[in-house]
VEXLOTOR-234246 format. One record per residue (C-alpha): residue number from 1; z, y, x. Coordinates in steps of 0.1 Angstrom, whole numbers, plus 5000, padded with zeros to 4 digits. Layout:
<pts>
+-----+------+------+------+
| num |    w |    v |    u |
+-----+------+------+------+
| NUM |    Z |    Y |    X |
...
+-----+------+------+------+
</pts>
This chain:
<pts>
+-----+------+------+------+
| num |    w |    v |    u |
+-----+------+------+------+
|   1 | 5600 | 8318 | 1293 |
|   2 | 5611 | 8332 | 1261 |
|   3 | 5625 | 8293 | 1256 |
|   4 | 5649 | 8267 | 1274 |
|   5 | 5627 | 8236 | 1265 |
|   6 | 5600 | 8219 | 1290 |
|   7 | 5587 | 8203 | 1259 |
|   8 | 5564 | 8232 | 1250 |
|   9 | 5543 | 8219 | 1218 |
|  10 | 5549 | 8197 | 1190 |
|  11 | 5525 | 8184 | 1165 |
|  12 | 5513 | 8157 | 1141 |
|  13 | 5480 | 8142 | 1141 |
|  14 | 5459 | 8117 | 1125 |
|  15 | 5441 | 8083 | 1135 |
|  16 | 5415 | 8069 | 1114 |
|  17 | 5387 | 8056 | 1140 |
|  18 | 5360 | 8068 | 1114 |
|  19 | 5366 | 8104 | 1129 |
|  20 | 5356 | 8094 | 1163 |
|  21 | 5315 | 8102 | 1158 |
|  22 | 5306 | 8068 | 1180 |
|  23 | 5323 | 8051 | 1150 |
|  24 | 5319 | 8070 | 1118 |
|  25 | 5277 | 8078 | 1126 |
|  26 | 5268 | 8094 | 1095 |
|  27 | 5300 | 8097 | 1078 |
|  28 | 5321 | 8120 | 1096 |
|  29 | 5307 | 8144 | 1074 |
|  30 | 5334 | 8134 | 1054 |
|  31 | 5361 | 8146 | 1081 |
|  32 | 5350 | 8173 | 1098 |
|  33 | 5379 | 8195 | 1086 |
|  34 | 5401 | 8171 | 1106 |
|  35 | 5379 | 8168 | 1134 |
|  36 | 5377 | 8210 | 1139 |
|  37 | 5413 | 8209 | 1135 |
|  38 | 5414 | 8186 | 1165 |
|  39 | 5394 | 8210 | 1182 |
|  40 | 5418 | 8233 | 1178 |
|  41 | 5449 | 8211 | 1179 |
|  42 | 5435 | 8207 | 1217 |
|  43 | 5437 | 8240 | 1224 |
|  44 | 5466 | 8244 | 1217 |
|  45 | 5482 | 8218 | 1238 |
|  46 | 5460 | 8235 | 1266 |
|  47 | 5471 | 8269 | 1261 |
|  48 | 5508 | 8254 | 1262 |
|  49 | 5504 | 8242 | 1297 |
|  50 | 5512 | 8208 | 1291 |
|  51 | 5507 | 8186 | 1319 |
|  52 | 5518 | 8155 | 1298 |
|  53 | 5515 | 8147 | 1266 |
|  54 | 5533 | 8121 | 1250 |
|  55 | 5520 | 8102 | 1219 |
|  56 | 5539 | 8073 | 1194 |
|  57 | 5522 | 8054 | 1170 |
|  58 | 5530 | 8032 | 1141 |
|  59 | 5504 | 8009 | 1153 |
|  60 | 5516 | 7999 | 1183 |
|  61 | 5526 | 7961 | 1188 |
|  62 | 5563 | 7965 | 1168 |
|  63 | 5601 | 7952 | 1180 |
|  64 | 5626 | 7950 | 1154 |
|  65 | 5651 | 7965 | 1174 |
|  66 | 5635 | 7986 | 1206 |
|  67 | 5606 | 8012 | 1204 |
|  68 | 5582 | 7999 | 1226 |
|  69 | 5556 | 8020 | 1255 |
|  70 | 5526 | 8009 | 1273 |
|  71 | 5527 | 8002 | 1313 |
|  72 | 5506 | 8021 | 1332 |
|  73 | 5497 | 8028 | 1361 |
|  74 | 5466 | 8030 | 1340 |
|  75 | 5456 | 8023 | 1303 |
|  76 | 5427 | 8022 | 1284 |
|  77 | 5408 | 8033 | 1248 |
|  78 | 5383 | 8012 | 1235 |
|  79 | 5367 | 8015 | 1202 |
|  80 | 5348 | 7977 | 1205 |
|  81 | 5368 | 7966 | 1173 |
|  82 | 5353 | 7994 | 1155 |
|  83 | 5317 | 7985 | 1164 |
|  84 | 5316 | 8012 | 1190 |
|  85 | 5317 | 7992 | 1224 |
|  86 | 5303 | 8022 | 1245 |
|  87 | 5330 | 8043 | 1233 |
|  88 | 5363 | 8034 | 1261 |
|  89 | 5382 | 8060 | 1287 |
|  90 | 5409 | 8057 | 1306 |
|  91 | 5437 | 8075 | 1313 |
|  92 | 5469 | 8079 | 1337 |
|  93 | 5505 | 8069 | 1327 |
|  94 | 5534 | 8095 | 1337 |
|  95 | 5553 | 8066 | 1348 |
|  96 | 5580 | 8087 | 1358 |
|  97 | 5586 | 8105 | 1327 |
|  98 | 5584 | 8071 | 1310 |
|  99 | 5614 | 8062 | 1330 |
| 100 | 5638 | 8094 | 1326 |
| 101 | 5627 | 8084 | 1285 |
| 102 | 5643 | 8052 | 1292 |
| 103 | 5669 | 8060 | 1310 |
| 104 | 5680 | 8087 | 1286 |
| 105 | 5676 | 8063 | 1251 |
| 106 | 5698 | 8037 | 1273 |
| 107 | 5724 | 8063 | 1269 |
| 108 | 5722 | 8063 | 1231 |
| 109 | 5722 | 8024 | 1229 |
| 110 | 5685 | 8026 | 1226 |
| 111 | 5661 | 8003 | 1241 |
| 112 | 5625 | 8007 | 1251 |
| 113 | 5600 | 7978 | 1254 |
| 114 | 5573 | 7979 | 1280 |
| 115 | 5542 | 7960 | 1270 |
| 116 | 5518 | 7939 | 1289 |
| 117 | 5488 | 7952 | 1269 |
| 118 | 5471 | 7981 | 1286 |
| 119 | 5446 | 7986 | 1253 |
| 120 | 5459 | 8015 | 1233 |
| 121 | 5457 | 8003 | 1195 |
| 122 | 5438 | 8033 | 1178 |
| 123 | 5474 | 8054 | 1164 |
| 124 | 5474 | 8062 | 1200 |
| 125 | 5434 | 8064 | 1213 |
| 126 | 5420 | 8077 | 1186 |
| 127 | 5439 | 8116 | 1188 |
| 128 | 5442 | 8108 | 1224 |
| 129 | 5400 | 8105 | 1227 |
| 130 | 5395 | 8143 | 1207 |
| 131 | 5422 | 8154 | 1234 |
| 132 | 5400 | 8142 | 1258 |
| 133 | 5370 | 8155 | 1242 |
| 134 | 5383 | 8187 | 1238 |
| 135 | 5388 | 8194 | 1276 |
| 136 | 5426 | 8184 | 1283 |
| 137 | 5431 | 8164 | 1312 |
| 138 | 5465 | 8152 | 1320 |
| 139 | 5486 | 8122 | 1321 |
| 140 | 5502 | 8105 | 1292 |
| 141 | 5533 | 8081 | 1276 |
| 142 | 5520 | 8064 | 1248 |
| 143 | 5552 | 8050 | 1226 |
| 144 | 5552 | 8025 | 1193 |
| 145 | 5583 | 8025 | 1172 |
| 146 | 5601 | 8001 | 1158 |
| 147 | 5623 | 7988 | 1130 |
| 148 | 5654 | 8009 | 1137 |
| 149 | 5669 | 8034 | 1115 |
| 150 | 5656 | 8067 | 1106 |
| 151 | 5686 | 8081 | 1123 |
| 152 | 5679 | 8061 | 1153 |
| 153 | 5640 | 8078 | 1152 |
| 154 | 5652 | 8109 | 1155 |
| 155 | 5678 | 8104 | 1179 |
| 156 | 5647 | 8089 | 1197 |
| 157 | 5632 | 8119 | 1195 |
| 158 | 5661 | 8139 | 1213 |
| 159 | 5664 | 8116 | 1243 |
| 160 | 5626 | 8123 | 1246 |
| 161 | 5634 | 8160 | 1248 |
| 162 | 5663 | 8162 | 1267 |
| 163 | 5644 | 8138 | 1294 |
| 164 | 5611 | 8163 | 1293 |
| 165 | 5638 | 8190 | 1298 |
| 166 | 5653 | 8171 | 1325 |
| 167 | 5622 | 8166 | 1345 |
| 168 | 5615 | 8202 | 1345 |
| 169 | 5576 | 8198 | 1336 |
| 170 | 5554 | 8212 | 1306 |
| 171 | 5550 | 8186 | 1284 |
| 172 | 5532 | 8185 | 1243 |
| 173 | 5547 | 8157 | 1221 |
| 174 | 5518 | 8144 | 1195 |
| 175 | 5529 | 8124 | 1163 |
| 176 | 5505 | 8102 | 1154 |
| 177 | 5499 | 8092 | 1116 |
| 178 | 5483 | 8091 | 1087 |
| 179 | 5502 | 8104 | 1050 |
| 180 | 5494 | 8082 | 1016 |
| 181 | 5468 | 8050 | 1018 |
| 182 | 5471 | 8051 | 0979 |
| 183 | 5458 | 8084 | 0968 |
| 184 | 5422 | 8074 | 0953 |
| 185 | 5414 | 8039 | 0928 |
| 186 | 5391 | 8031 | 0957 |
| 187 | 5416 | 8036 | 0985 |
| 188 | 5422 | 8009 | 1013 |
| 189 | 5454 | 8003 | 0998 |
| 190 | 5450 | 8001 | 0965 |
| 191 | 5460 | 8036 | 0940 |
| 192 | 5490 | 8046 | 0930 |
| 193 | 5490 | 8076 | 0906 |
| 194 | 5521 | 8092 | 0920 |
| 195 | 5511 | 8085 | 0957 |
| 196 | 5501 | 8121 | 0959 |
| 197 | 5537 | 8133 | 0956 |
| 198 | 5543 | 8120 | 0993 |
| 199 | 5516 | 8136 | 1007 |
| 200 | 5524 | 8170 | 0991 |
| 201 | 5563 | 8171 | 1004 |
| 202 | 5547 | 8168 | 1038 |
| 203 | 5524 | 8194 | 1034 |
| 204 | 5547 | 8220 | 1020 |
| 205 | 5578 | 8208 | 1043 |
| 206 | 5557 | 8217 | 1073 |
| 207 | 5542 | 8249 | 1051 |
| 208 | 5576 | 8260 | 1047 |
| 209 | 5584 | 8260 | 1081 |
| 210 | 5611 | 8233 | 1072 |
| 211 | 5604 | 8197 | 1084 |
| 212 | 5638 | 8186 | 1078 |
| 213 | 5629 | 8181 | 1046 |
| 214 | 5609 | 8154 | 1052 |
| 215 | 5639 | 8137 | 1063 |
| 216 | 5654 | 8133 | 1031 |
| 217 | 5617 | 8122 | 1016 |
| 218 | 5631 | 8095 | 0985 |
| 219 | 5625 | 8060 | 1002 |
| 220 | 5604 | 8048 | 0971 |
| 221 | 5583 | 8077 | 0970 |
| 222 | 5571 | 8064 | 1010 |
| 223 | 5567 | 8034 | 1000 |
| 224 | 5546 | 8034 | 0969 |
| 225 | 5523 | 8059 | 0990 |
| 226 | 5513 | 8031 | 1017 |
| 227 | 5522 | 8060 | 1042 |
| 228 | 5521 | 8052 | 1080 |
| 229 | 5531 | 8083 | 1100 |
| 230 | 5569 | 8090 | 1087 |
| 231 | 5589 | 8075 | 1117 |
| 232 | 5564 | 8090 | 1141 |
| 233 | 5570 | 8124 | 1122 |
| 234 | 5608 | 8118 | 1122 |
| 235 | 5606 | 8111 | 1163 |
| 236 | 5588 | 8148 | 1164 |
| 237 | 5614 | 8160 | 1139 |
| 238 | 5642 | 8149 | 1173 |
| 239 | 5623 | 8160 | 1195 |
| 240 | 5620 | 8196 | 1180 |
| 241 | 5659 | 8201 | 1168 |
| 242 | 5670 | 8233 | 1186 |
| 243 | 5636 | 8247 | 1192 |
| 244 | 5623 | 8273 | 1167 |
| 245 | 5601 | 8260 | 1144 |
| 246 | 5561 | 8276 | 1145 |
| 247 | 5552 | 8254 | 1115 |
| 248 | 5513 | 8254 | 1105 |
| 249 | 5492 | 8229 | 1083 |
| 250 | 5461 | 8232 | 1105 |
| 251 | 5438 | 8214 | 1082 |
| 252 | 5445 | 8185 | 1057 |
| 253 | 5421 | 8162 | 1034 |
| 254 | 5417 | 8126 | 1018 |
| 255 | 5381 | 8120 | 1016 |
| 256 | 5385 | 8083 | 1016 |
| 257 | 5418 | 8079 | 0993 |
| 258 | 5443 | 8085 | 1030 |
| 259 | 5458 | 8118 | 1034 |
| 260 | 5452 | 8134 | 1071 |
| 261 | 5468 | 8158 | 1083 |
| 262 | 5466 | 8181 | 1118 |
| 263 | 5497 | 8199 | 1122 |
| 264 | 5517 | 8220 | 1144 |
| 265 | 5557 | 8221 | 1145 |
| 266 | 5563 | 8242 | 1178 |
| 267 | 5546 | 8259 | 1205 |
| 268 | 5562 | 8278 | 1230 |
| 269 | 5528 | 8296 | 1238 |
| 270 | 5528 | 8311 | 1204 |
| 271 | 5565 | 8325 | 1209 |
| 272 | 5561 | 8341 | 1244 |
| 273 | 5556 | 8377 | 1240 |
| 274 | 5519 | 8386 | 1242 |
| 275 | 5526 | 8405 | 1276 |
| 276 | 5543 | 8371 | 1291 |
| 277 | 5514 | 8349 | 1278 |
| 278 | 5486 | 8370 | 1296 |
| 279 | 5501 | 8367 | 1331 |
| 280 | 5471 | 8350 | 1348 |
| 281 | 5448 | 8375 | 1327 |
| 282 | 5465 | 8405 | 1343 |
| 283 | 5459 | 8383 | 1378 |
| 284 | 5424 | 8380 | 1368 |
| 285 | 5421 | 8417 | 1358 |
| 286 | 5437 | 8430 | 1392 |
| 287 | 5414 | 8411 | 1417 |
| 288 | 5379 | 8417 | 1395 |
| 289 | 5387 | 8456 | 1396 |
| 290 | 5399 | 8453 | 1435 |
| 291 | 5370 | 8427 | 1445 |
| 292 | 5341 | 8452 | 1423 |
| 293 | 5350 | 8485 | 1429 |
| 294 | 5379 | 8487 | 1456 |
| 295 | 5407 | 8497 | 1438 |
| 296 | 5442 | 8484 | 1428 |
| 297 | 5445 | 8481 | 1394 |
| 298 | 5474 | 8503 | 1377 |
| 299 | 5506 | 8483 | 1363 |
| 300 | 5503 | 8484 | 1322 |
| 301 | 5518 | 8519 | 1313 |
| 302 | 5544 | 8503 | 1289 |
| 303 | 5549 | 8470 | 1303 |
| 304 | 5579 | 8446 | 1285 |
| 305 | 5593 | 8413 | 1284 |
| 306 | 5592 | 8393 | 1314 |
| 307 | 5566 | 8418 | 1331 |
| 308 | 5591 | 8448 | 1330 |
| 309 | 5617 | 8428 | 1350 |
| 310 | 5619 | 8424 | 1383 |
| 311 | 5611 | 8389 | 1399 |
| 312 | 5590 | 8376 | 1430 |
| 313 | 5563 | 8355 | 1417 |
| 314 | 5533 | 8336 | 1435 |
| 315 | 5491 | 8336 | 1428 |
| 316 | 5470 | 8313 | 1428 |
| 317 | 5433 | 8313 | 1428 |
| 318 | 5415 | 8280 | 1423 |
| 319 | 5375 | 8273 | 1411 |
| 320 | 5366 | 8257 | 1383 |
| 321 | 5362 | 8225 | 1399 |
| 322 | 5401 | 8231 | 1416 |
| 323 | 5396 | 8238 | 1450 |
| 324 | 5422 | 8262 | 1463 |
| 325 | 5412 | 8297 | 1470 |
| 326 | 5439 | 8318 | 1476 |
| 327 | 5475 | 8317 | 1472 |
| 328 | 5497 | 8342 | 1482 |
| 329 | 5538 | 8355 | 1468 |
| 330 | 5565 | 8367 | 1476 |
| 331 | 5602 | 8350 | 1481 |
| 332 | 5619 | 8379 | 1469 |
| 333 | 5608 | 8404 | 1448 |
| 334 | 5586 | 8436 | 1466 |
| 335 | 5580 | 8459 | 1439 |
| 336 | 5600 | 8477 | 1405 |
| 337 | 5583 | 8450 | 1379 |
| 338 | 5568 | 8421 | 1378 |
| 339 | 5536 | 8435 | 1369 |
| 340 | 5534 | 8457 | 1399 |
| 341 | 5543 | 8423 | 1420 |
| 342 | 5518 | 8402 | 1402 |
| 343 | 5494 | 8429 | 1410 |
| 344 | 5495 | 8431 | 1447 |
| 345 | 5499 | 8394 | 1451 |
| 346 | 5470 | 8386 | 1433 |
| 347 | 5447 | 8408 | 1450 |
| 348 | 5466 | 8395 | 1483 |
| 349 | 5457 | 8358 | 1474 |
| 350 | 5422 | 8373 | 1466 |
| 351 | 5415 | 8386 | 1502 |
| 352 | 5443 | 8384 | 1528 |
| 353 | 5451 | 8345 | 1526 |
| 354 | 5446 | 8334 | 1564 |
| 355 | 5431 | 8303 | 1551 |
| 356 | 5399 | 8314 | 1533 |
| 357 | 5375 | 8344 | 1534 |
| 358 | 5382 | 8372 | 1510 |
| 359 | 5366 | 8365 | 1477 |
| 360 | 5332 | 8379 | 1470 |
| 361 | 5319 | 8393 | 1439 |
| 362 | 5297 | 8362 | 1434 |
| 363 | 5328 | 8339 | 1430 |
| 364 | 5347 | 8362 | 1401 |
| 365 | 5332 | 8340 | 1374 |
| 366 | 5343 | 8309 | 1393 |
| 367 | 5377 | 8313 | 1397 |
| 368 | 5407 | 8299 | 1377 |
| 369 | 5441 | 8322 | 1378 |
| 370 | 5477 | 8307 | 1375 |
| 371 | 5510 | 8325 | 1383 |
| 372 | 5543 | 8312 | 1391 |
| 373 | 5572 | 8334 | 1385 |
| 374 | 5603 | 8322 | 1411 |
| 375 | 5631 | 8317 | 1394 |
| 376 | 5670 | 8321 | 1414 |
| 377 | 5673 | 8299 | 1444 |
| 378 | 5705 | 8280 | 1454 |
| 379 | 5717 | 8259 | 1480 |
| 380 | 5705 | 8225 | 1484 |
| 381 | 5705 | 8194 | 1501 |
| 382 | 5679 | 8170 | 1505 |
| 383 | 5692 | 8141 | 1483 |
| 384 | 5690 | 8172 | 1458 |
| 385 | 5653 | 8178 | 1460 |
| 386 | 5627 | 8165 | 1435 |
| 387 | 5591 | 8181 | 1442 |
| 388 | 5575 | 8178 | 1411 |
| 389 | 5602 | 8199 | 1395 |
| 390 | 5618 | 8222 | 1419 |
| 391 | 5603 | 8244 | 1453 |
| 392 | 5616 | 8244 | 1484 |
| 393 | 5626 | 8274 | 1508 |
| 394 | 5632 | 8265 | 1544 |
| 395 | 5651 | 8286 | 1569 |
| 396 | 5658 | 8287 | 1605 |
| 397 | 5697 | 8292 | 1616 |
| 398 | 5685 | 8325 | 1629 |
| 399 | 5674 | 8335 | 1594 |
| 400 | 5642 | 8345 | 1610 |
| 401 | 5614 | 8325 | 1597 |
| 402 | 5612 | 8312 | 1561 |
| 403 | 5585 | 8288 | 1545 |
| 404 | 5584 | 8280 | 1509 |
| 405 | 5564 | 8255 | 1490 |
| 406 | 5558 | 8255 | 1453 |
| 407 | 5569 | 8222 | 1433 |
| 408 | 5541 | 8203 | 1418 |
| 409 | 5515 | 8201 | 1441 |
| 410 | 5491 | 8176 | 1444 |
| 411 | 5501 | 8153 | 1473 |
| 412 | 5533 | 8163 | 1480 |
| 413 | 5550 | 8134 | 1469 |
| 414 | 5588 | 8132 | 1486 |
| 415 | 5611 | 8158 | 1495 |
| 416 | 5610 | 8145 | 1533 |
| 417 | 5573 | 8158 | 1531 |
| 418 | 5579 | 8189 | 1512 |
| 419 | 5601 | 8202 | 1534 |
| 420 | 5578 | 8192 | 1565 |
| 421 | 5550 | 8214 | 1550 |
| 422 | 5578 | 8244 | 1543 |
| 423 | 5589 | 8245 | 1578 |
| 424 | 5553 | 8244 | 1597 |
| 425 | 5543 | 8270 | 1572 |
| 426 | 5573 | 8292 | 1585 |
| 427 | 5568 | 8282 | 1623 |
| 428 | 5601 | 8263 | 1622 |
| 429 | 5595 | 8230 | 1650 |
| 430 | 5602 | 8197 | 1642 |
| 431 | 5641 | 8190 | 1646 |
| 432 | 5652 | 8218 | 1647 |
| 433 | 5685 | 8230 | 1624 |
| 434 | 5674 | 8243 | 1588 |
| 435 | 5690 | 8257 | 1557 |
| 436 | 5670 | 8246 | 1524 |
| 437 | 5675 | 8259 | 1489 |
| 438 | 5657 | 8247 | 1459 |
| 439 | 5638 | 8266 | 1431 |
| 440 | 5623 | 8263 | 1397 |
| 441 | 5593 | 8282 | 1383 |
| 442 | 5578 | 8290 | 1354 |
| 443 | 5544 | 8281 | 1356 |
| 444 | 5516 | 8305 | 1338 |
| 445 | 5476 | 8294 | 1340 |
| 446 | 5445 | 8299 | 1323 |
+-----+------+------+------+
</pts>
C-alpha cells in the first residue's frame, strides 16, 4: 500500500432517523441528497476494504470525564421510538479492537466506559443502518464522547489510530453528527440568524481540503448553532493527523432547519495508484481469458507501482455466497513482477487447487477475487503470533517442507491452531521440530 495506516477511510455522516424510509414514509423526499450520499458513502467504505468500522456519537449515554462504548458481543438498532418497530438489526462488536482502543487511551490518561445498554441511540444506528443497507457487512465499535476537552477529542482520535494500526486490520472510522439545529425560524431548536456561519466553516474547511480548521471554529459561533457533531468531527480530525487528507463534501442540505452533511476526509483506496487498486480485477481478467479460451493472459505492457515490483502474493477465489474455491501463491516470489505472479497464481487457484475441480465457464460470473501480496517474513516465536494480523510459515529442520497459512481466516482463532493447519499443509507430523516466521499482507478484494 501506497500508505502506513490500517485505518483506511475516514468520514462524517449524519443521523436524523427521518432518513431511514421505515421512519420518514413520505417525507424523505426531503433528504434524498443525503440518503444517495449514503449510498455512496457505503461504497466507499467497501471499496476501502474495511473489515471494521468504527462509529462515535454525540448521542450516546455521556460521562463527564471518559468517552464511553457499547459491549458487545452483540448490539442492536431499533427504530421503535421513532414509530418504526419493524425496523431493528443486529450487529457484531470487534471486541478486540475495542480493547487495543482502550488499552491505547489508558496510555494518554484517557478512560473508556463500557455500557450495559446494547440499544445503539440513533447517532450510531441510524448511519450504521444505510451501511447495512448499502451491502457492508462487517463488525463494528460504536463509541459516545464525553465532556473532556477538545484536545483530549483529538488525542482520542489518535489512540484510535495508532490501535487500528496496531492490530494490523482494514478498518473505516465514521463521525457521526449533525451541523446547525438553528438554521430555519421553524427549526427544532429554535433560529438563529447567524447559525448558518457554523455550518458554512464546515463545509468549506472540509472543501478546502483543510479540517484543521474546524478546530479553531469560535466557541460561540458552536454554540448559538445548536450543533451536535463537532467532538465527533474533532475525534475524526485525531484519527486522520498524519494521513493525507482526500477531503470531499459528498452532499449537504437543511431541509428541516439542521444542516447534514456526508463527507469524506481520507481514503486510502482513492490514493493507491490505479494499477494497485485493480489487483483482484487483473485476477479476474487472467482466469476468465484462461477458463474461456485457453490462454494465459499477457502481464500489462507498462505495468507500475506495486505491480512492476517483485513480490510473492496469494489468490483467492470465493462465490458470491463465500465458499472457497481456489486458493493458490507462492512464498517467495516466481516471476519478474507482480503482475506476471498474480497472473499465474490466479489461474493456478482457478484450476490446479487439489481441493476443488477446475473452474468451469458457468461459475465465471459467480466468483469473487481477492489477492494478498506477502510482505517480508522474519523469525518468530509463538508468544509472537497473532492470526488475525500476521501469517504463519512453518518449516521442517531439514528445510524441506514448508506450509503457510494466511492471517485472518475464518476459524483460525489461536496461533496454537494456525500453526497446526501450516504444518499438515506442508506434511510436517505432529511433534516434530519446526522453525516459524510470521508475515503481514496487504489484502486486495473486490
Amino acid at each position: 500500500m501506497s500508505t502506513d495506516s490500517f485505518l483506511v477511510f475516514t468520514g462524517i455522516a449524519p443521523h436524523p432517523p427521518i432518513m431511514v424510509p421505515e421512519v420518514g414514509g413520505e417525507a424523505i423526499v426531503e433528504v434524498r441528497k443525503s440518503i444517495d450520499a449514503m449510498a455512496e458513502f457505503t461504497e466507499r467504505v467497501i471499496t476501502s476494504g474495511a473489515q471494521t468500522v468504527i462509529l462515535i456519537s454525540p448521542h450516546a449515554p455521556l460521562e463527564v470525564e471518559s468517552f464511553v462504548a457499547y459491549n458487545g458481543p452483540t448490539v442492536y438498532g431499533d427504530f421503535s421510538r421513532f414509530r418504526a418497530p419493524d425496523c431493528q438489526f443486529t450487529s457484531s462488536v470487534d471486541d478486540e479492537l475495542l480493547t487495543r482502543i482502550t488499552a491505547e487511551a489508558r496510555k494518554e490518561s484517557i478512560d473508556i466506559t463500557r455500557l450495559g445498554e446494547r440499544v445503539l441511540d440513533h447517532g450510531i444506528a441510524v448511519p450504521l443502518y444505510f451501511l447495512i443497507e448499502n451491502g457492508w457487512q462487517g463488525s463494528i465499535v460504536a463509541l459516545g464522547y464525553s465532556f473532556l476537552s477538545n484536545d483530549d477529542h483529538r488525542r482520542f482520535g489518535s489512540c484510535i489510530k495508532r490501535a487500528v494500526d496496531g492490530m494490523g486490520k482494514r478498518v473505516a472510522f465514521v463521525a457521526s453528527g449533525d451541523l446547525s439545529h438553528r438554521l430555519k425560524p421553524d427549526a427544532p431548536a429554535g433560529y438563529n440568524p447567524n447559525a448558518h456561519v457554523f455550518d458554512e466553516e464546515v463545509v468549506d474547511a472540509i472543501q478546502s481540503a483543510a479540517p484543521n480548521r474546524i478546530i479553531e471554529i469560535d466557541h460561540q459561533l458552536r454554540k448559538l448553532a445548536g450543533e451536535c457533531g463537532y467532538r465527533s468531527i474533532l475525534v475524526a480530525i485525531g484519527a486522520s493527523e498524519g494521513m493525507r487528507h482526500e477531503c470531499e463534501v459528498i452532499s449537504y442540505e437543511a431541509p428541516f432547519g439542521v444542516g447534514y452533511m456526508v463527507a469524506q476526509l481520507t481514503n486510502i483506496a482513492s490514493q493507491l495508484p490505479e494499477e494497485e487498486g485493480s489487483l483482484p480485477a487483473l485476477a479476474r481478467e487472467a482466469v476468465e481469458t484462461f477458463v474461456t479460451t485457453g490462454t494465459m493472459l499477457k502481464p500489462p505492457a507498462e505495468s507500475s507501482g506495486i505491480l512492476a515490483e517483485r513480490a510473492p502474493c496469494f489468490v483467492s477465489l470465493k462465490t458470491s455466497d463465500g465458499e472457497l474455491r481456489g486458493c493458490i501463491g507462492t512464498i517467495e516470489p516466481m516471476k519478474t513482477t507482480l503482475a506476471a505472479e498474480l497472473i499465474a497464481n490466479a489461474i493456478s487457484a482457478a484450476t490446479h487447487d487439489p481441493r476443488f475441480p477446475p473452474v468451469s465457464q458457468d461459475e465465471l460470473a459467480d466468483l469473487r477475487y481477492s489477492v494478498d501480496v506477502l510482505l517480508p517474513a522474519e523469525p518468530a516465536t509463538i508468544e509472537q503470533l497473532d492470526p488475525r494480523v500476521f501469517g504463519v510459515i512453518v518449516e521442517d529442520e531439514s528445510g524441506e517442507r514448508r506450509g503457510l497459512l494466511l492471517p485472518d481466516i475464518a476459524g483460525v482463532d489461536d496461533a496454537n491452531q494456525q500453526i497446526e493447519i501450516a504444518a499438515r499443509k506442508a506434511g510436517i507430523p505432529p511433534g516434530r521440530p519446526i522453525r516459524i516466521w510470521r508475515f503481514k499482507v496487504e489484502r486486495y478484494r473486490e
